[in-house]
C-alpha positions in Angstrom: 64.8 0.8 50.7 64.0 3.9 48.4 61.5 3.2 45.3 64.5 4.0 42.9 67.4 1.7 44.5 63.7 -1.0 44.2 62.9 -0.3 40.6 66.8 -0.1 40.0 67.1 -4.1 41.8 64.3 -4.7 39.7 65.1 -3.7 36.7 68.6 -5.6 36.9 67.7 -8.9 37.9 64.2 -8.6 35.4 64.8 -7.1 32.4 65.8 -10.2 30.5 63.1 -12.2 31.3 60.4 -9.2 30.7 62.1 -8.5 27.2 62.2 -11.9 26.3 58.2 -12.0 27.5 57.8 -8.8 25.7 59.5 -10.3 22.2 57.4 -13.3 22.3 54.0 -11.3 22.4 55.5 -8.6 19.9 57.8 -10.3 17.7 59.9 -6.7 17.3 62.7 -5.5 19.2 62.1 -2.1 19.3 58.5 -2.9 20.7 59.8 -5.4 22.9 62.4 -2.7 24.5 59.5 0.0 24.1 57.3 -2.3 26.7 59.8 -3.1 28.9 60.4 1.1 29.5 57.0 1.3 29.7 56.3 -1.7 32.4 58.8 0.2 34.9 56.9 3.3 34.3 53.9 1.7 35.9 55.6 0.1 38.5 56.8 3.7 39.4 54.1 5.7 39.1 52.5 3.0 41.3 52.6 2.2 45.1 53.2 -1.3 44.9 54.6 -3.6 47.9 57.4 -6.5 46.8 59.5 -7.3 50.2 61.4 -9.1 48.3 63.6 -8.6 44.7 64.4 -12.5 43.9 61.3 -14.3 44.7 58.8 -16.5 42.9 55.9 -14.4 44.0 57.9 -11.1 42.7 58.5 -13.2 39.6 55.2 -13.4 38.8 54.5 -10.0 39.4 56.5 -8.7 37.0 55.3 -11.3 34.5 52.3 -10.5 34.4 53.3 -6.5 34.5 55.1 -6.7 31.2 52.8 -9.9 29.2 50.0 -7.0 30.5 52.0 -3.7 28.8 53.2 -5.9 25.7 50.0 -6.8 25.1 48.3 -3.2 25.3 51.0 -2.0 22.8 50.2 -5.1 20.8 46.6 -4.4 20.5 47.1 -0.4 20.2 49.3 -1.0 17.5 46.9 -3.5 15.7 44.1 -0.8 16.5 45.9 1.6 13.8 47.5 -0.8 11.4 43.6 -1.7 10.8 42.8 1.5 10.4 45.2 2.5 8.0 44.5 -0.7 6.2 40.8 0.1 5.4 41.9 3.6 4.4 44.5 1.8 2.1 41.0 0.0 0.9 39.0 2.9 0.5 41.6 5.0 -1.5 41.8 1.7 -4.2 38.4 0.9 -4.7 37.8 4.9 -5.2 40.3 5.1 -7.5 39.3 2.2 -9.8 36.1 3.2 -10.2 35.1 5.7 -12.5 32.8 8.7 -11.1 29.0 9.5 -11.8 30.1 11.8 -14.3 32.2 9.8 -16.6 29.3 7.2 -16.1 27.3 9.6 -18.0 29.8 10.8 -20.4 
C-alpha cells in the first residue's frame, strides 16, 4: 500500500477521535482542526510501520500522535500568551507611574 492511500485510510477512520482528543486538550476548534493537520504531517514526513488501519495497537498510535501535537500547540501557544501578558504588565505599571523628572518637578 502507498504512504498516501495509508495516511488517506488513516485519516478517515481517525480523524474523529484525534479532533475530539485534540478539543479536549485545547478547548478551541480551530486549534483542535490545526493539530489534527499537523499530526498527519508528522506521520508523513515519518517512516512509520502500522500493518494494520483498524487495530487497537494503531489506535493507540495515533492517540498518542495527536494528545502529543495538541499538547505542543497548547504549550507553544501558552509560551506567547505569557509573554504578551507580562508586556501588557510592563506597559501599565510604566504608564502609572510618573518619571524621574516629574518626581523632581
Amino acid at each position: 500500500m502507498r504512504k498516501s492511500e495509508l495516511l488517506e485510510q488513516l485519516y478517515t477512520q481517525y480523524r474523529y477521535l484525534m479532533y475530539h482528543i485534540a478539543y479536549g486538550i485545547l478547548q478551541d476548534h480551530s486549534l483542535a482542526e490545526d493539530a489534527v493537520h499537523a499530526a498527519f504531517l508528522k506521520l508523513a514526513k515519518n517512516n512509520y510501520q502500522i500493518s494494520e488501519i483498524n487495530c487497537n495497537k494503531t489506535k493507540v498510535f495515533m492517540v498518542i500522535v495527536i494528545r502529543s501535537t495538541a499538547l505542543d500547540l497548547y504549550n507553544h501557544n501558552n509560551k506567547f500568551k505569557d509573554v504578551s501578558s507580562l508586556e501588557e504588565q510592563i506597559v501599565e505599571a510604566a504608564d502609572d507611574n510618573p518619571t524621574p523628572l516629574e518626581l523632581i518637578c
